[in-house]
N, C-alpha and C positions, 0 to 999 in steps of 0.2 A: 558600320562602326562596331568594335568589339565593346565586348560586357566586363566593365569594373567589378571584379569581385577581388578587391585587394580589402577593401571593408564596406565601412556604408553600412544602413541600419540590418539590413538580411542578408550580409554576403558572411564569407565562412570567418572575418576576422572578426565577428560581430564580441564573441567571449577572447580576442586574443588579448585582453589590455585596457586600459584606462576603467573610465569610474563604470562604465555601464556590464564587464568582468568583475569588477571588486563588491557592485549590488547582487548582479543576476547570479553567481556561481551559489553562494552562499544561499539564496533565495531556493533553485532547482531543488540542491545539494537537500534541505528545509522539506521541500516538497516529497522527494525520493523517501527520503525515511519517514515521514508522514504516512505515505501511501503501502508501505511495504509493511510497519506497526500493523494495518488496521488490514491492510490484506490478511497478512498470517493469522492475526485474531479469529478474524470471522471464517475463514477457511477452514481452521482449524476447527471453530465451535460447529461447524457446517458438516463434518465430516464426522466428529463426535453424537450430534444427532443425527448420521444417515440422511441428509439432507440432500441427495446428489443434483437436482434442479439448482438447489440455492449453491449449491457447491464448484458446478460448473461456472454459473452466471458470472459470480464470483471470480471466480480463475480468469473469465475471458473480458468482463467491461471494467475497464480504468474510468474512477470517479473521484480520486484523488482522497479517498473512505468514506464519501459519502453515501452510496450503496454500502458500505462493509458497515457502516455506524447504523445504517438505518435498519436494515438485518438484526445487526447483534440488538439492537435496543426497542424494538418494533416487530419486527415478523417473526422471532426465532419461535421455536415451541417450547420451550425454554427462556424463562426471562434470568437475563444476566447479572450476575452479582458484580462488584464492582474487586472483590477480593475474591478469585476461587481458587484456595489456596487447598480445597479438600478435593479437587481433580487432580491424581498425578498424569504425569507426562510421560512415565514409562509407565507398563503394565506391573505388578508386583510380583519379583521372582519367585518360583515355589523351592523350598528347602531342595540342597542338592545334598 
């Protein structure tokens, strides 16, 4: 007998439609930008302290920013402000 993949709970029409599309995409979509906020955060502070062990781990295990929260607020060598608005983001140009 052949294999139903027209839907069904794991076949590929699983996000093509109905209510269990209109919860999960929005849900994902939720998740994606959660995980990529708290990546770049902590990569970024990773990177700012020469950090390359943490910096790597960082890059390579998805924990949805539970690794990248517990970094920034727990292991850093550096404890986090919640406003660091006196780090810039570019270096300061010297007079041309």
């Amino acid at each position: 007998m052949g294999q139903n993949w027209g839907g069904g709970a794991w076949g590929p029409g699983m996000m093509g439609g109905g209510w269990a599309g209109i919860f999960l995409f929005p849900l994902v979509l939720l998740f994606i930008v959660w995980t990529v906020y708290w990546k770049y955060h902590a990569l970024w502070h990773a990177a700012k302290e020469d950090e390359k062990w943490w910096f790597l781990g960082l890059l390579v295990i998805n924990t949805l920013g539970i690794l990248e929260i517990l970094y920034l607020y727990y292991f850093s060598n550096k404890p986090m402000k919640h406003n660091e608005k006196n780090v810039p983001m570019v270096p300061p140009q010297s007079g041309m």
